[in-house]
C-alpha positions in Angstrom: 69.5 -23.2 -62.2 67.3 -22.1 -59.1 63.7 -22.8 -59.2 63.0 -19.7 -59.2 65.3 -18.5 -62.1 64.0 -22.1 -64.1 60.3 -20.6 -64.3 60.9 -17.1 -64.9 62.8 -18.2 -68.2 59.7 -20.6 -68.9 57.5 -17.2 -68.5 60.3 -15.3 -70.7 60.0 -18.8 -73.6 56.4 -18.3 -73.3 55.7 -15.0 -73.9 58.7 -14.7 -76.8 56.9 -17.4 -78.4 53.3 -15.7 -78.0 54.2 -12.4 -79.4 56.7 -13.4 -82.0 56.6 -12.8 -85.8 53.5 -14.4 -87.6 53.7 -15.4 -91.2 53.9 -13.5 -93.4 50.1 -14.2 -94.4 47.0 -12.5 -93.5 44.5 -14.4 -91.2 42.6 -16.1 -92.9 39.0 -18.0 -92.5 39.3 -22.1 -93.3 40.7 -25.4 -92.0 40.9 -27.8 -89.4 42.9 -28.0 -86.6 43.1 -31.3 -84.4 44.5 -31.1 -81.0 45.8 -34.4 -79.2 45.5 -34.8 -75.6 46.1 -38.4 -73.6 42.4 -38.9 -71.9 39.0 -38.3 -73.1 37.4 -35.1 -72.4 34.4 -35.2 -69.5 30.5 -34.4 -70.3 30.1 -30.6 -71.7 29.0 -29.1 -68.6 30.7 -26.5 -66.5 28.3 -27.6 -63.5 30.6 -31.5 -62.9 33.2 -30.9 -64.8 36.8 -31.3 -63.1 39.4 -33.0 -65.4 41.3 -29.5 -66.8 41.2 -29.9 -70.8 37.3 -30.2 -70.2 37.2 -26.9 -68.2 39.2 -25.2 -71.0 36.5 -26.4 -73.7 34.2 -25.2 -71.6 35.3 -22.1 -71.0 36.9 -21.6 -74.3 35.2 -22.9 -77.1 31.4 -24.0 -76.3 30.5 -22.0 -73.8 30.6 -18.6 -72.1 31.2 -17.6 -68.8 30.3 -14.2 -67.4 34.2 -12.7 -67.6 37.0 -14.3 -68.7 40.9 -14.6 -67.5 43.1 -11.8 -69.7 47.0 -12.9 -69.9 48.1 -10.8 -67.1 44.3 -13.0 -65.2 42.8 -9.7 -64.8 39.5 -10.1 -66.2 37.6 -9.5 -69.1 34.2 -8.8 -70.3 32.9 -12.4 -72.1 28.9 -12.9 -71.4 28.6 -9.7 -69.3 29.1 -6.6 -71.1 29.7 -4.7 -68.2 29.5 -5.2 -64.6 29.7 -3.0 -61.6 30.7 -3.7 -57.8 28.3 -3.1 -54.7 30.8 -2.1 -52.4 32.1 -5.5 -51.0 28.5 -6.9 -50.6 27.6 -7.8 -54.4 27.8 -7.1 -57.8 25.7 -6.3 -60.8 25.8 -7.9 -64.3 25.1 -6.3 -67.7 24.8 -8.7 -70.1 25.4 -8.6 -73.7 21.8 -9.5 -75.5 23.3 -10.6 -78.9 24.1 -13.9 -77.4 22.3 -17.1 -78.7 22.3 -20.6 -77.7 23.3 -22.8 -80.5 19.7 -23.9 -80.9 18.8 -19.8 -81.3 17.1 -19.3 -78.1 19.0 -16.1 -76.1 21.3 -16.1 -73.5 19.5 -14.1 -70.6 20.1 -13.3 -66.9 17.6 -16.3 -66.3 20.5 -18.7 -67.5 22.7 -17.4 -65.4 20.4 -17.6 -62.3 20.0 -21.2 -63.1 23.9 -21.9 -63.3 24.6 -20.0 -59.9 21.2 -21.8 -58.3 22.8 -25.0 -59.4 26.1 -24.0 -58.2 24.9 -23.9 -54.9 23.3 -27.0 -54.7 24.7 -29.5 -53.2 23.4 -32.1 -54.9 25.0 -30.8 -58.0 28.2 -32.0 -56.9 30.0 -28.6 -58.7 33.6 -29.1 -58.1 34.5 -26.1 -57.2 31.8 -25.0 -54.6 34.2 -23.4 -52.8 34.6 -20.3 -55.1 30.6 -19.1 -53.8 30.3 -20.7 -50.5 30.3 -17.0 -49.2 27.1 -15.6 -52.3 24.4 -16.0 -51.1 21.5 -14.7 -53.4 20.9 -14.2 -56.7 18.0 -11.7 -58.5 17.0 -11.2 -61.7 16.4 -7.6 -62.7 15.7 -7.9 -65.9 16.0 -10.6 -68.8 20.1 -8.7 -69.7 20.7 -7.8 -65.7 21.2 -9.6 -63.0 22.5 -8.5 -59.3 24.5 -10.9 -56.7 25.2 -10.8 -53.3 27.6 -12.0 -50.9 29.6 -11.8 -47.8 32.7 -9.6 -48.1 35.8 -11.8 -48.8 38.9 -11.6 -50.9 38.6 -11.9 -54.8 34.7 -12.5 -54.9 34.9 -12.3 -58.7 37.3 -15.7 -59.0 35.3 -18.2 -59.6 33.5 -16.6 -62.5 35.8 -17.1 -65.3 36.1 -21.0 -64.5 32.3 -21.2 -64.8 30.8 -20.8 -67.5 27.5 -20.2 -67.8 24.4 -23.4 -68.7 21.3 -22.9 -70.9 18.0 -23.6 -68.2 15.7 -24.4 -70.9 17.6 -27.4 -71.7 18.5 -28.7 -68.0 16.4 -27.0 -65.4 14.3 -30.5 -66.0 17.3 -32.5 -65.0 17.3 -32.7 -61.1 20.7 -31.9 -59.8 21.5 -35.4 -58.6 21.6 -36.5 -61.4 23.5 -33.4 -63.3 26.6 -35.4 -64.2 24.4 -38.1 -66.0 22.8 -35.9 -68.0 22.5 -36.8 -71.5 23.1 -33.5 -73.1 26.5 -33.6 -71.3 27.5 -35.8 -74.1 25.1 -33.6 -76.9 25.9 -30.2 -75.5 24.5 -27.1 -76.8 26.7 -24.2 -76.4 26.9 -20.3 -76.4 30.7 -19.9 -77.5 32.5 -19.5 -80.6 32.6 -23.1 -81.9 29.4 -25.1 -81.7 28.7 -29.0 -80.8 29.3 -31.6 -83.6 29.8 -35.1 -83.2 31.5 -37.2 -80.0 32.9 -40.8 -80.4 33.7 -41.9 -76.8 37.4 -42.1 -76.6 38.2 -41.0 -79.8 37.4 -37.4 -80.8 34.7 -34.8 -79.7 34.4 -32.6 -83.0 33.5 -28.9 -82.6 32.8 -26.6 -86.3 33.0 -22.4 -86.3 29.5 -20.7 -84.7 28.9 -17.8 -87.8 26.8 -16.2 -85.3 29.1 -15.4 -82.5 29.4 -12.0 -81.5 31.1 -9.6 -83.6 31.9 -7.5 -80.4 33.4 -11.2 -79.0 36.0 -11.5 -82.2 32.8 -12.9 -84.5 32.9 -16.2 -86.3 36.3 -17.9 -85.6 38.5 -18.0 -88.3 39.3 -22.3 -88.3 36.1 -23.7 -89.6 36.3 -27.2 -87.3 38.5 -28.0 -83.9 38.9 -31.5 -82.8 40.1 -33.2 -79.9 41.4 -36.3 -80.9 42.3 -39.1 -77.6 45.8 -40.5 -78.4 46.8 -42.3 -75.1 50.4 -42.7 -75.6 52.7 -40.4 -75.8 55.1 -41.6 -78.5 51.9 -41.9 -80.6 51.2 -38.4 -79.8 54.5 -37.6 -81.3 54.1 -39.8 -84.5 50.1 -37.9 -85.1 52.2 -34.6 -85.1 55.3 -35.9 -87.1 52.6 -37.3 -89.9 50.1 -34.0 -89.6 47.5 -35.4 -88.2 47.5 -33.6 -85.3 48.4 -29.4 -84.9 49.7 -29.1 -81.6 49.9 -31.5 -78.6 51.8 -31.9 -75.4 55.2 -33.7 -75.6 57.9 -35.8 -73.5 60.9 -34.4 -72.4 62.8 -36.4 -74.2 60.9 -35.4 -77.4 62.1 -32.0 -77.3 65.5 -31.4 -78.8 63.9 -34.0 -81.8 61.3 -31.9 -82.4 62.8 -28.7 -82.0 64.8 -29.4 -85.2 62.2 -30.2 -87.4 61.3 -27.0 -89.5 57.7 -27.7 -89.4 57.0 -27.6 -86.2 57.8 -24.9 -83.3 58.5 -25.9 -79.3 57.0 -24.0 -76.3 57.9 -24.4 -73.0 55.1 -22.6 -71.1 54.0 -22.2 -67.0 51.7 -24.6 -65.6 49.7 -25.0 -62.5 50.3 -28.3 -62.5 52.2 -30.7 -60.2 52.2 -34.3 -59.4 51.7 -36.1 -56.4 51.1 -39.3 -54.6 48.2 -39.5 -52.2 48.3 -41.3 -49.0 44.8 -42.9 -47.7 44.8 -41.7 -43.8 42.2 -44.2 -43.6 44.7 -47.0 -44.1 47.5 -47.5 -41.2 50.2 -46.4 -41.2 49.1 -43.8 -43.5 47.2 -41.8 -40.5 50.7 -41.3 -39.4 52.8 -37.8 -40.2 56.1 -39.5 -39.8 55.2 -42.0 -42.4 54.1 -39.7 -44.7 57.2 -37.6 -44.8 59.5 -40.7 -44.7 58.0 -41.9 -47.5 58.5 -38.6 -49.0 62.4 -38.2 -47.8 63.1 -41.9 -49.4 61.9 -41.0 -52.8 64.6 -39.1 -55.0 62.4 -36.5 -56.6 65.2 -35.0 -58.7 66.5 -37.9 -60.3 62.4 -38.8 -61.1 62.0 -35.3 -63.0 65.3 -36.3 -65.0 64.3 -39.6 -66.1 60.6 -38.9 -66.5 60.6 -35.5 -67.5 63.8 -34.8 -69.0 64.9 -32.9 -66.7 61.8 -30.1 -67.2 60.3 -29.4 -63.7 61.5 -28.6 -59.9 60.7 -30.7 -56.7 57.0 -29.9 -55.2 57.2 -28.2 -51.7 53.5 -28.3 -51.5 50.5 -27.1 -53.7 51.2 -24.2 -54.2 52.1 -23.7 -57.9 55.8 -21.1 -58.7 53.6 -18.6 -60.6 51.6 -17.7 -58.1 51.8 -14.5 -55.2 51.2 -17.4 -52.7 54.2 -19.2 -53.3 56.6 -19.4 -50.9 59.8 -18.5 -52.4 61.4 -19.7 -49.3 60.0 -22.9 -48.1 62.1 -25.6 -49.4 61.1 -29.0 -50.5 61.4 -31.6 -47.7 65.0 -33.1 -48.9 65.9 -36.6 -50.1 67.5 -38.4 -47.4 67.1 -42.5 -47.2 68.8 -41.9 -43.5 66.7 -39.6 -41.8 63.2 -41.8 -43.3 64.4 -44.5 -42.1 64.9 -42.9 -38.4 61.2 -41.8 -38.6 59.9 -45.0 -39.8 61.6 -46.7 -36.4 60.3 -44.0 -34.6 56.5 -44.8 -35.7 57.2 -48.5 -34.6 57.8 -49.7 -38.2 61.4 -51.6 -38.0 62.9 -55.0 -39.7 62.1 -57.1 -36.7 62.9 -60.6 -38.2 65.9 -59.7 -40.7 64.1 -60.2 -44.0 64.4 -56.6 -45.0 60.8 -55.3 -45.1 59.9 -53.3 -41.8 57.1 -54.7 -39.6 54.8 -52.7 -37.1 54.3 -54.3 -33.5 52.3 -56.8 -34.3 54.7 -58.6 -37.0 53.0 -56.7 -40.0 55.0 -56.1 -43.0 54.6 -52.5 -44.2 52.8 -53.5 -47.8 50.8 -51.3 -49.5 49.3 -50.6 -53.0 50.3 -47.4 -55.4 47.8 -47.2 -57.7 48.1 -45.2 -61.6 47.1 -44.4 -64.8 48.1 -46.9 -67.6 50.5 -43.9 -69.0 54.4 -44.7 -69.8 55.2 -41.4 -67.7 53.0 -43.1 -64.8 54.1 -46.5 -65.0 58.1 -45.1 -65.0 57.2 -43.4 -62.0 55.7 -45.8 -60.1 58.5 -48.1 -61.0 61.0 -45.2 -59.6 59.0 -44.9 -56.1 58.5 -48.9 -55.9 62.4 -49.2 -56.1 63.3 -45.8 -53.9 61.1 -47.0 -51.1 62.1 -50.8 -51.3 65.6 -49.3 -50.4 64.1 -48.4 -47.0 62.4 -51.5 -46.3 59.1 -50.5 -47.7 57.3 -53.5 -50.3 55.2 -51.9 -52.8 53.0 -53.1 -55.0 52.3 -51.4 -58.3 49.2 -51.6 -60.2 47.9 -49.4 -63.4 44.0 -48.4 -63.4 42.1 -47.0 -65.8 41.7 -42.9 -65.3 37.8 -43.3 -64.8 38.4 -46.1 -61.8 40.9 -44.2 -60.4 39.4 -41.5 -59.7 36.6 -43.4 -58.3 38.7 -44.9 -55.7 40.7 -41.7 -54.5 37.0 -39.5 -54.6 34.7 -41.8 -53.2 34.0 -42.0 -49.4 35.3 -45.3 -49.0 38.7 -44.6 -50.1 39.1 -48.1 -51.7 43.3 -47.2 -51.7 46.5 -47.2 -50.0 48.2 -44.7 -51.9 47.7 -42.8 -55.7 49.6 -41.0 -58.0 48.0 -38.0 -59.4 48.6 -34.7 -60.7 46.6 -31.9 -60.1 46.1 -28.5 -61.9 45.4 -25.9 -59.7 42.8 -23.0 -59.9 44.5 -19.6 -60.9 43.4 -19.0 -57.5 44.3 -21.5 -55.6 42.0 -23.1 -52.9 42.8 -25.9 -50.4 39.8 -26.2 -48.3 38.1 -28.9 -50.6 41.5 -30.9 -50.4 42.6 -30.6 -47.0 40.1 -29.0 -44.2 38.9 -31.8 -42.0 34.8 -30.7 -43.2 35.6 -32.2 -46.7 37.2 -35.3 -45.3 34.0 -37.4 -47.2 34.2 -35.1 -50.2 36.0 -36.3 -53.4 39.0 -34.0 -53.1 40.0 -34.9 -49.7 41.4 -38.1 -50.9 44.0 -38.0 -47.8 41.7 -38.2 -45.6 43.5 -35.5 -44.3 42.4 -34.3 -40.3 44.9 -31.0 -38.9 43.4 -28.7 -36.3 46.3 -26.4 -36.9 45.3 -26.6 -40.9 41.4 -26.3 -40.3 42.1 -22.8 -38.3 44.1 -21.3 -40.7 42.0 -22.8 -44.1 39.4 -20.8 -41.8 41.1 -17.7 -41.7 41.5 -17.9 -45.2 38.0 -17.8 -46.2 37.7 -15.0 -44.2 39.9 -12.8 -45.7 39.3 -9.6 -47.7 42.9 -8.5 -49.2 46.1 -10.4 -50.3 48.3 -9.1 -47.2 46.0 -11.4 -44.6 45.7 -14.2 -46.8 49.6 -14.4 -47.1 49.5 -14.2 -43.4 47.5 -17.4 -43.2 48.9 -19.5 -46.3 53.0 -19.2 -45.3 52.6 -21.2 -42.5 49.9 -23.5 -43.9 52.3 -24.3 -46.8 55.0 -25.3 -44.3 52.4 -27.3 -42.5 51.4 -29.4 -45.6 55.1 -29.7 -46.4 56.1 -31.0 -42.9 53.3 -33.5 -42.7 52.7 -34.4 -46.3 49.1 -35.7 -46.5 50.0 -35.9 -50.7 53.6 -36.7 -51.5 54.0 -33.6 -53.9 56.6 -34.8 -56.3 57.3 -31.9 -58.7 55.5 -28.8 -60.4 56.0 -29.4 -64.5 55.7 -26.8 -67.3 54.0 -28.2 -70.5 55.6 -28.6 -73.2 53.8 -28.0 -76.0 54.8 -28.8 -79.8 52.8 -27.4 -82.8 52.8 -27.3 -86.5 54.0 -24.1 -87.7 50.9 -23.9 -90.1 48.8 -23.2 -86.5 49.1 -19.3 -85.9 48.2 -16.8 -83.3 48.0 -19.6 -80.2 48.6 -17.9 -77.2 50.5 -20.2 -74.4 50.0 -19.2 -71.2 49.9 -20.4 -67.6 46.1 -20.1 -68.7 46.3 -23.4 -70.9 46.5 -24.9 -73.8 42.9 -23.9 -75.6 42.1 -20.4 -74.4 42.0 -18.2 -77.9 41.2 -21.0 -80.2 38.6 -18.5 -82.1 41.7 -16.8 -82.8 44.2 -19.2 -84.3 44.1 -19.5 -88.0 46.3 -21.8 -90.1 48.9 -20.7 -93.3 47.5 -22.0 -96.8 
């Protein structure tokens, strides 16, 4: 099947599944539901967070933000009520004013001042800075309205829905430096539908129905408590489900047919924005190197790595640029497995077996060694065993090594760039962005992990920003894409749907290129 055709039936499977036949019972108020992902979830705050679960509880269950994606990711009203367009210099929010903070205190336009005044402070370290480098003020009109203004550019309103807004009388005291330490981060107090409860660090963050949520916003959810359990392993993700102590998690390929025939439990295949990738340090010769990179890339047989770690449920990466989206270029292909052609790059960088021993040397006599670090996950560990042994074939000695998540990240964000190479996967925004990873101003940032330094790329990530409709973005992101394919500063591997298993007790979850949690004041479970 073309990759093309492959996601299109994912986004048919999906949307069968999300409008199919309920039970035959009523919603009903009651009940737990426990969902099971494979790392902890990051501090409650929208203003640091990064990993994508926590943006989803967030978003979704403990906060608001001031619209929110619809399926079709046209938005919605959420906080603000209402809001109304300045032409294409700013916009105006009218904000709901039955809105309380878990602690009572209102929601007002002042909290959202604060969030956007921390947004744009650098010291914050917000993660997606990006999405309002071109607003530029912020005004309060009253304690329910609150006016913006920025520079005309395309989509100003995108960054809103991944943002949700932060209560100022409990962290304007913090100083931004040191947002990301904060203890509340860990003792949140929301405005959403489910309200803080209890966190055990890598165990569970607990979450129980707000009664006071907004009628007008769907009310008091109908499950009384949602938890997000931390089950590392896969296999023991599968067992928690299989004994019912966990509603609905993501599963292994291989998992699938197994699960698909037990009558308690239902399979979705849905869209995802994420793919997976290795990371080269540019920092680190010969990494600096384009021919290197896309060697290294050529020598590593992608397709067979989706069948054996993914069960055959993905498509080769041409660049980061996820299939769903009107970016994607339907006709750049991946860069193509061929051990012949890498090796004829590699000897044309100076990297050849001078003394017969079957590792490639540079000039000097050094063997080209390096380090690929991971996460301690079966699925990482298979595939670092799978590019070790692909790359070996060329003469290339690598050394695996697991991290732990939290040090990994470290390494690949931090200035230093204490790497050789990483894999990683990476879900990108509904609206993509790639100045943060690969414009030659972020190179010290922490998602410019390549080190990454293109002229060509820098002029056209300019033009980007700069644009006001879809048809001169395209103009700009075709050929970036087949620049970042061609010179590979991240080896992108393959895009993967999720595949998502779930009691059948769990009703009304919608599955969606959204997420996993993004209705969860919705879902209800059978008696």
């Amino acid at each position: 099947m073309r990759r093309n055709e492959l996601f299109a039936a994912l986004i048919a499977a999906c949307s069968l599944c999300a409008s199919g036949a309920l039970a035959a019972q009523a919603p009903r108020y009651g009940g737990t539901v426990v969902v099971a992902g494979q790392v902890d979830l990051q501090g409650m705050n929208s203003l640091t967070v990064s990993e994508s679960s926590t943006r989803e509880f967030t978003e979704h269950v403990l906060f608001l933000p001031l619209i929110s994606y619809r399926r079709d990711l046209s938005y919605e009203p959420a906080l603000a009520r209402t809001w109304r367009m300045l032409g294409d210099t700013g916009v105006i929010f009218n904000l709901r004013r039955d809105v309380l903070w878990h602690d009572g205190v209102k929601t007002t336009a002042y909290d959202v001042a604060f969030t956007f005044d921390r947004v744009k402070d650098k010291e914050t370290g917000f993660p997606n800075a990006e999405w309002f480098d071109k607003w530029t003020a912020v005004h309060v009109v009253d304690s329910f309205t609150v006016r913006f203004a920025f520079t005309p550019h395309i989509n100003p309103l995108q960054g809103l829905p991944g943002t949700a807004i932060m209560p100022k009388h409990l962290l304007d005291s913090i100083p931004s430096v040191r947002m990301a330490q904060a203890a509340f981060n860990h003792q949140p107090v929301g405005n959403g539908p489910f309200r803080f409860v209890s966190y055990r660090a890598n165990d569970r963050w607990t979450f129980e129905a707000n009664p006071q949520f907004p009628r007008e916003l769907g009310g008091r959810p109908y499950i009384d408590r949602l938890i997000w359990r931390v089950v590392p392993d896969a296999t023991a993700q599968v067992a928690e489900l299989l004994t019912s102590n966990v509603d609905i998690t993501t599963v292994p390929g291989a998992q699938i047919p197994k699960l698909s025939e037990n009558p308690d439990l239902k399979v979705v295949i849905k869209p995802s924005s994420r793919f997976t990738f290795i990371t080269w340090n540019g920092k680190h010769a010969p990494f600096g190197d384009p021919r290197v990179r896309r060697a290294l890339t050529m020598a590593i047989d992608r397709q067979k790595m989706i069948q054996i770690v993914r069960n055959g449920y993905g498509q080769v990466a041409a660049g980061p640029i996820p299939p769903y989206h009107w970016l994607f270029d339907t006709t750049l292909q991946p860069l193509p497995y061929d051990t012949t052609a890498a090796r004829a790059l590699l000897a044309s960088a100076g990297l050849r077996d001078r003394n017969g021993d079957g590792v490639l040397e540079d000039a000097a006599g050094k063997p080209f060694t390096f380090d690929l670090i991971f996460p301690g996950t079966p699925l990482s560990k298979t595939s670092g065993e799978l590019i070790r042994a692909d790359l070996e074939r060329i003469g290339v000695k690598v050394n695996t090594r697991t991290v732990d998540f939290a040090t990994l990240i470290q390494k690949v964000s931090q200035p230093e760039r204490d790497f050789d190479s990483a894999i990683l996967a990476f879900t990108a925004d509904l609206e993509p962005n790639l100045h943060d990873m690969f414009h030659s101003s972020a190179i010290s940032g922490r998602f410019q992990s390549a080190s990454y330094n293109n002229s060509a790329v820098d002029a056209l990530l300019d033009r980007i920003s700069k644009a006001r409709d879809r048809k001169t973005a395209l103009l700009a992101y075709r050929p970036l894409q087949r620049i970042l394919r061609d010179e590979e500063p991240w080896t992108f591997l393959y895009y993967s749907p999720d595949l998502v298993a779930m009691r059948k007790r769990l009703q009304n979850v919608e599955l969606d290129i959204r997420g996993l949690v993004v209705n969860p004041a919705k879902w209800w479970v059978t008696r």
